[in-house]
N, C-alpha and C positions, 0 to 999 in steps of 0.2 A: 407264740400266740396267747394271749391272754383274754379271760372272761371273764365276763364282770362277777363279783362272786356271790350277785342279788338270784342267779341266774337258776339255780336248783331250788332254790325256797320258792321263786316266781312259779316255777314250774311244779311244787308239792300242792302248793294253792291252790293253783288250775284242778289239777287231778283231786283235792279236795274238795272242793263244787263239783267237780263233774260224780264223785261218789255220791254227796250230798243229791246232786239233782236225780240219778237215779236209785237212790232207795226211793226217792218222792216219785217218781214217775211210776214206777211198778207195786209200790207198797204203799200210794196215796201218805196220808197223814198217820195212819195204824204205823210207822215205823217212824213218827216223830224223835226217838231218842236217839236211831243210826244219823236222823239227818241233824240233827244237832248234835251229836258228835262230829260231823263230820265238817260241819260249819265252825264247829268250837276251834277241831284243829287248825283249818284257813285261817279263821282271825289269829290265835296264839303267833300261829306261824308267820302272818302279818307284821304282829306288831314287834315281834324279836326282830323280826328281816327289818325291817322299815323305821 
């Protein structure tokens, strides 16, 4: 059985917005630097996978 091997970086993505969206959700904007880290690693992680 083979998977596609796009399939864990798809998935660090996901769970990197989903961290991204809840530092915003419960820490507003005052936690601006978690959620751009956390946005930073999605794209990085993006643009190597992709």
């Amino acid at each position: 059985m083979n998977f596609d091997p796009r399939l864990f970086p798809t998935v660090l993505i996901v769970l990197d917005v989903a961290a991204a969206a809840g530092y915003a959700y419960s820490g507003g904007w005052g936690e601006w630097r978690m959620i751009g880290y956390w946005l930073a690693a999605a794209l990085i992680t993006f643009f190597v996978t992709f």
